[in-house]
N, C-alpha and C positions, 0 to 999 in steps of 0.2 A: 440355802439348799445346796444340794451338791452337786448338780447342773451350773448355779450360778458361780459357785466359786471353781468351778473347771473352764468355765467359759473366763472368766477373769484370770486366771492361770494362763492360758493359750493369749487372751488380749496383750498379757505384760509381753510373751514370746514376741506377740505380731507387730507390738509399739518395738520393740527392739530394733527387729528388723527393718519395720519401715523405715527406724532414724537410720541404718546406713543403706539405705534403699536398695538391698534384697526383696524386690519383688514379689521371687518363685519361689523361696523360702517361708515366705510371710502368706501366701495363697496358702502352700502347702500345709500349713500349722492348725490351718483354721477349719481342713478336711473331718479329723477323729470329734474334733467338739461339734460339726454339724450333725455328725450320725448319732452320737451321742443323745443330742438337742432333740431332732425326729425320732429316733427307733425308740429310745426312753418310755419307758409305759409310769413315769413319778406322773403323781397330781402336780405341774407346778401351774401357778396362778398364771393369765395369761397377763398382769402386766409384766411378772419372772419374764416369761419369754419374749414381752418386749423390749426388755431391759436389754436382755441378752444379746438379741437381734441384734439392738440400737448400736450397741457396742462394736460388734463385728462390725456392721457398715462404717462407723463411724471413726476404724482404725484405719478402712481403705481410704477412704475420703482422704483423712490424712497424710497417707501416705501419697498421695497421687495429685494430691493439691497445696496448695499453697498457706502461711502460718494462720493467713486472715480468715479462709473458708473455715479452717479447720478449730480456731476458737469460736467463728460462729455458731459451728453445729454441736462441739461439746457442751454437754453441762456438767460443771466442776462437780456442784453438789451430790448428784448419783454417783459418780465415777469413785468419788469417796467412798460413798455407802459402797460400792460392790469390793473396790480393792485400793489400798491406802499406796501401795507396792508401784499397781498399776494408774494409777492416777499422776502418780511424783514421776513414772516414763514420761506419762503423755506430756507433761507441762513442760520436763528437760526437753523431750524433742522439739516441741512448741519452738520453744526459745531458741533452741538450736537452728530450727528452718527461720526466727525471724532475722538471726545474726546473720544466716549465709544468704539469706534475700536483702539485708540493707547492703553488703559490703558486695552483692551483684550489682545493683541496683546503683551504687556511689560509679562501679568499675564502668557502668553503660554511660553516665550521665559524664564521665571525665571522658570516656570513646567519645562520644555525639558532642561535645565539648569541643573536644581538637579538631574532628571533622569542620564542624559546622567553620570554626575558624578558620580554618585551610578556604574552606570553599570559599566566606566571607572574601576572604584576601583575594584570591584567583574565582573569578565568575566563567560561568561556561559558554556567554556569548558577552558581549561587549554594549552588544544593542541590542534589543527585539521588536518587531515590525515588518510591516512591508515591502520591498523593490523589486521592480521594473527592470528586468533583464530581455536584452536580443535574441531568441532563438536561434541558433544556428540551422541552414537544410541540413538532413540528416539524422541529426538528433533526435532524439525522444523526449518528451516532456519529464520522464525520468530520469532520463540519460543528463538533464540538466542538475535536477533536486539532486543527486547520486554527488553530482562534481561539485554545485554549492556546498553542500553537506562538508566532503571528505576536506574543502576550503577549511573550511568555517572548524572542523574537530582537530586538524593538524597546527590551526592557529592557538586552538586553546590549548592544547598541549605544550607549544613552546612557549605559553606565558607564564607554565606551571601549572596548570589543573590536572589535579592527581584522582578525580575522582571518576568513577565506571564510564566508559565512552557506551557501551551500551548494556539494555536491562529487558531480561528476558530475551534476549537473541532480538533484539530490535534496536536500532541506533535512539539513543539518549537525547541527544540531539535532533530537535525538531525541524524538520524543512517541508516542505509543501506548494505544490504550486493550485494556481484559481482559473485553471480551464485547459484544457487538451487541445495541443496545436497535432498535426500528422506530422509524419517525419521530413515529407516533403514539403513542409509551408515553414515559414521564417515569423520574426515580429516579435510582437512585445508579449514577454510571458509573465505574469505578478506571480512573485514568489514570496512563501510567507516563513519569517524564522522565527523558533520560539512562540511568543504570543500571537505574532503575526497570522499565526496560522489558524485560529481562531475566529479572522476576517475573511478566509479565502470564498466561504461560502457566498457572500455578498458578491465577488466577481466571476463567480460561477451563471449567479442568475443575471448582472449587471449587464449594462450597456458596453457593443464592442463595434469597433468600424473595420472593415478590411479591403482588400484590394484582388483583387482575383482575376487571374488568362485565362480568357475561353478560345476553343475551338472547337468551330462546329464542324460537321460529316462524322464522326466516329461516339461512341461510347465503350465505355470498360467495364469490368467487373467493380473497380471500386470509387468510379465517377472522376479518375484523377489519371494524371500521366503514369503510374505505378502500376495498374491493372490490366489485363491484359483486353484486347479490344473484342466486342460482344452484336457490335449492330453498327454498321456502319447504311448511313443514307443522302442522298444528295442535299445540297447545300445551297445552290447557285440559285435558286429561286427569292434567296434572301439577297436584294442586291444593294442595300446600304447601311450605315451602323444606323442611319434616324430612324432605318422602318422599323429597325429591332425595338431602338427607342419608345417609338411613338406604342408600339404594341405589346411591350411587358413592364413598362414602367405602371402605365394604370395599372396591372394587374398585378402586380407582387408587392406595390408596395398597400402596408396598416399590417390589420391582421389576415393572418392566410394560415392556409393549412398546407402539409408537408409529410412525405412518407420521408423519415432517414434513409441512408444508406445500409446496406448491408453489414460496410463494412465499417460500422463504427462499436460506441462502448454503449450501447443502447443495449439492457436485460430484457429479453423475449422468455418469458417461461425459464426462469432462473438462470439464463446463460446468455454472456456477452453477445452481442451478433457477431462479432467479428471473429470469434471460436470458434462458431457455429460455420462461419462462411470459411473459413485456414481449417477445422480437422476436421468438418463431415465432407461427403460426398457433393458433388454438382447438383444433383436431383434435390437431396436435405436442403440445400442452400437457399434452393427456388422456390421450394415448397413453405416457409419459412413466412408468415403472415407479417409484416410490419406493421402496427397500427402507427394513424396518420397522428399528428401531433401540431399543437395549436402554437403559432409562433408569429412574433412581428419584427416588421421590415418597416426603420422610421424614413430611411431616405435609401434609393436604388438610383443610379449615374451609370449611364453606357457611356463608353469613351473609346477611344483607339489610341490612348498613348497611356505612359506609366510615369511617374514624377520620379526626379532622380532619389530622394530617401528609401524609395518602393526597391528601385532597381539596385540599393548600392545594399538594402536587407537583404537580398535573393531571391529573385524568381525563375522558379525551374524552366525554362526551353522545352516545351514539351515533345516538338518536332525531333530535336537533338536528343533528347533523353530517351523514346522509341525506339530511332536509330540506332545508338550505340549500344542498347541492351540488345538488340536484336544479331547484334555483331556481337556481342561478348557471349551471347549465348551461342550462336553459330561456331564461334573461335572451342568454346568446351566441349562442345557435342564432337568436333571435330578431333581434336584431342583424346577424349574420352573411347573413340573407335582407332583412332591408331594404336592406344594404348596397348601394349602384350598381356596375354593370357597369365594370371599368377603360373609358377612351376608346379606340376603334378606333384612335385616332394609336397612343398608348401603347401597343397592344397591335399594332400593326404594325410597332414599331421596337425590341420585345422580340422579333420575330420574322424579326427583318433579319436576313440571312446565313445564316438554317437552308435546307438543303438541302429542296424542295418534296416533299411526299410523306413528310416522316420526322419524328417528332419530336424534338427535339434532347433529348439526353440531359444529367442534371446531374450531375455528379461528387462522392462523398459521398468523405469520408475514410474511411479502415478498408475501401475496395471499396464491395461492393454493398451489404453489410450493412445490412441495415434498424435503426434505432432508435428506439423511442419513449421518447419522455421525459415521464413521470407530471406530469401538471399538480397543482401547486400552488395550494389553493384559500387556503389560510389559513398565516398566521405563529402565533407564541405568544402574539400578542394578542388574535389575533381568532379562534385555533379556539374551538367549542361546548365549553364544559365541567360536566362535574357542580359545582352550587352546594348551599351548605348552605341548609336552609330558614329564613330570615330570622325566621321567627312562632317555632317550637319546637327552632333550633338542633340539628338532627338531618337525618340524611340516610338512614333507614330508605327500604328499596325495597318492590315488591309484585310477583309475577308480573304480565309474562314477566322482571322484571328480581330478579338478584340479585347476590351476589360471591364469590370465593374467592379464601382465602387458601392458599399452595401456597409451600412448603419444597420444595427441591428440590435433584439435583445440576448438574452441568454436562449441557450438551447437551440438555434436557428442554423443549420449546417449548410454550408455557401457552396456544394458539390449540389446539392437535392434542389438548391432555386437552380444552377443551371442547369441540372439536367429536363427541370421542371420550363425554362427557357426555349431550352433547341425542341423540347416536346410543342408549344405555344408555336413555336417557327416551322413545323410543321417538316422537324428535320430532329436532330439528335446531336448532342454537342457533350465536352468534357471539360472539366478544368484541370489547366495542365500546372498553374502555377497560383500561391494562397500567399498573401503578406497579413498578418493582423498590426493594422496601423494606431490601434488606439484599442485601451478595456479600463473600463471606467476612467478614471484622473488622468491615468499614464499615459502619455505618447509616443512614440518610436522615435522619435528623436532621442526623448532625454532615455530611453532603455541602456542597460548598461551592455558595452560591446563582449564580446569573449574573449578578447586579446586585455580587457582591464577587469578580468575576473579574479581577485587579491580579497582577503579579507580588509584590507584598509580600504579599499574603495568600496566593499560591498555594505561595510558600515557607516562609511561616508553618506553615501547615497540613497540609504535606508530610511524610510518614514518612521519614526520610531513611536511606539504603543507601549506607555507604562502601565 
């Protein structure tokens, strides 16, 4: 019929095309035989018009897919019957897309070929597994993974690894640490590299022991020597470490129940609390429900002295660390008012172009969102810390100060048992200073220092996970 041989006319065009993949050309061809096809008032048989149909589809297919779909869906024997012209296209292009997909296909597999060899030869970690590194005060539990990391990818590089250091805007390189120390607390942090990181979750919920300075009369906003002070109440009615002893040791230790702190990485209604407590308001903060949380305590030790590995980790002075912030801040404030007024020029041509009557608005990243960023008064050099006594090598305490030592499981925050302590003493107490002495296997001994932070030690000392 003369429908099907126009439609086989336009097919040979559209197989033309598609072999040099002319897309817009090949759509375009196929417009005058559709109207054709529809406004036509001929009797043609409906399976003519399936034939027809079949064809068009089955030139795009072609064109748009690959040699394999594209002999699946043809069938030689119609293609014949409709056009002899148009059938010997289809099988050259055939052929033609299966040449230019094997000699892609050789070109990928000799790419992935030399890669893979490269890599074979130069590996992107040496070891993978777990170690036990010393926190530094100050630090962030990031602040550490950040500095392992940037170790560990400048190693591999000078060994020769030539391949992505990072994928999708994320480091390539896997690091991780298995629980969150504060900035203020020192001790054993398990870090996991590569596979390692796989295991972190087990020291997350694992067994950890730690060492921690109380001092009773005062409380803070974040239960620690960092916050500022909230309820201060006498003290003197507690007049020895045994009575503290004898009266919260039955009671905290097995299972107990625990409100966290504000300020910690606890999600309340989809948001950290401690976002909650740094960008909303005082009132937000308080209003802010914590639910209590189920947590055990294997072994609790009041004590009034610290062992020397305790004191040579770091522990903050919480007396001295008060003090000095309250002079560095008094020193800026002071500063900050003698300062001179910027010059009326300057301060006229920060003000060029604002619309009279409005204040010009400043554009923050993230919207409106307010954020404060916790001033940093001190490094690991210069924070206050507990010193041994130089005359009797000893570091015995006296009320309001003493320390506990506290076994414990995962999840269990060692600010919420003391402030849950001075509440029991019928007073109010902080902790000024946090050692974690042991998290699961690892001990603070064998942790590794930060002055032997090197990829050859950090692979040395690494539990290795094949």
């Amino acid at each position: 019929p003369q429908s099907a041989q126009l439609a086989a006319n336009h097919l040979h065009v559209v197989v033309s095309h598609a072999s040099h993949n002319n897309s817009f050309i090949m759509v375009a061809s196929l417009i005058p035989t559709f109207r054709f096809l529809f406004r036509s008032k001929n009797n043609q048989s409906s399976i003519q018009k399936y034939h027809i149909i079949r064809f068009f589809a089955l030139a795009i297919v072609m064109s748009l897919s690959c040699a394999t779909v594209t002999k699946a869906f043809i069938n030689p024997t119609i293609m014949k019957r409709a056009c002899p012209v148009t059938a010997a296209a289809v099988k050259d292009c055939a052929n033609k897309r299966v040449m230019l997909a094997s000699s892609s296909n050789d070109l990928s597999t000799t790419t992935e070929t030399a890669a893979d060899s490269n890599e074979s030869t130069t590996p992107l970690y040496l070891a993978e597994g777990l170690i036990a590194v010393h926190k530094p005060l100050t630090w962030t539990c990031n602040d550490v993974v950040s500095y392992i990391r940037n170790i560990l990818s400048r190693d591999a590089q000078s060994r020769g690894f030539e391949g992505k250091m990072r994928k999708r805007g994320k480091p390539l390189m896997k690091v991780g640490h298995g629980g969150t120390l504060d900035p203020l607390a020192s001790g054993v942090l398990v870090i996991g590299i590569g596979k390692g990181t796989s295991k972190l979750q087990s020291y997350l919920e694992g067994d950890k022991q730690y060492t921690a300075m109380v001092e009773l009369g005062y409380e803070t906003t974040t239960l620690d020597a960092e916050g500022d002070i909230v309820k201060t109440m006498d003290w003197k009615h507690v007049t020895s470490i045994d009575s503290i002893r004898e009266t919260v040791v039955p009671k905290f230790t097995g299972k107990i129940q625990q409100v966290p702190p504000l300020y910690s990485a606890i999600r309340v209604d989809g948001k950290r609390l401690y976002e909650i407590a740094r960008n909303g308001d005082e009132k937000d903060a308080q209003d802010v429900e914590i639910p209590m949380r189920d947590v055990e305590v294997y072994k609790l030790e009041v004590e009034k002295s610290l062992s020397d590995s305790v004191i040579k980790s770091g522990v903050v002075d919480g007396k001295k660390y008060k003090e000095t912030v309250k002079e560095m801040e008094a020193a800026a404030a002071s500063a900050a008012a003698a300062a001179p007024p910027p010059p009326e020029d300057e301060q006229e041509s920060n003000d060029e172009g604002a619309t009279p009557g409005k204040k010009k608005k400043k554009k923050r990243r993230g919207g409106n969102k307010k954020r404060t960023e916790k001033k940093k008064y001190f490094d690991e050099s210069t924070v206050p810390t507990v010193q041994c006594d130089s005359t009797t090598d000893t570091t015995s305490f006296e009320l309001p100060l003493f320390t506990l030592n506290v076994s414990c499981g995962g999840g269990t925050y060692i600010r919420s048992i003391v402030r849950d302590i001075g509440y029991e003493m019928d007073t109010v107490a902080t902790m000024t200073g946090l050692v974690r002495t042991k998290q699961g296997p690892f001990l603070l001994e064998d942790a590794l220092r930060r002055e032997d932070w090197n990829a050859d030690k950090i692979y040395e000392a690494m539990t290795k996970i094949e």
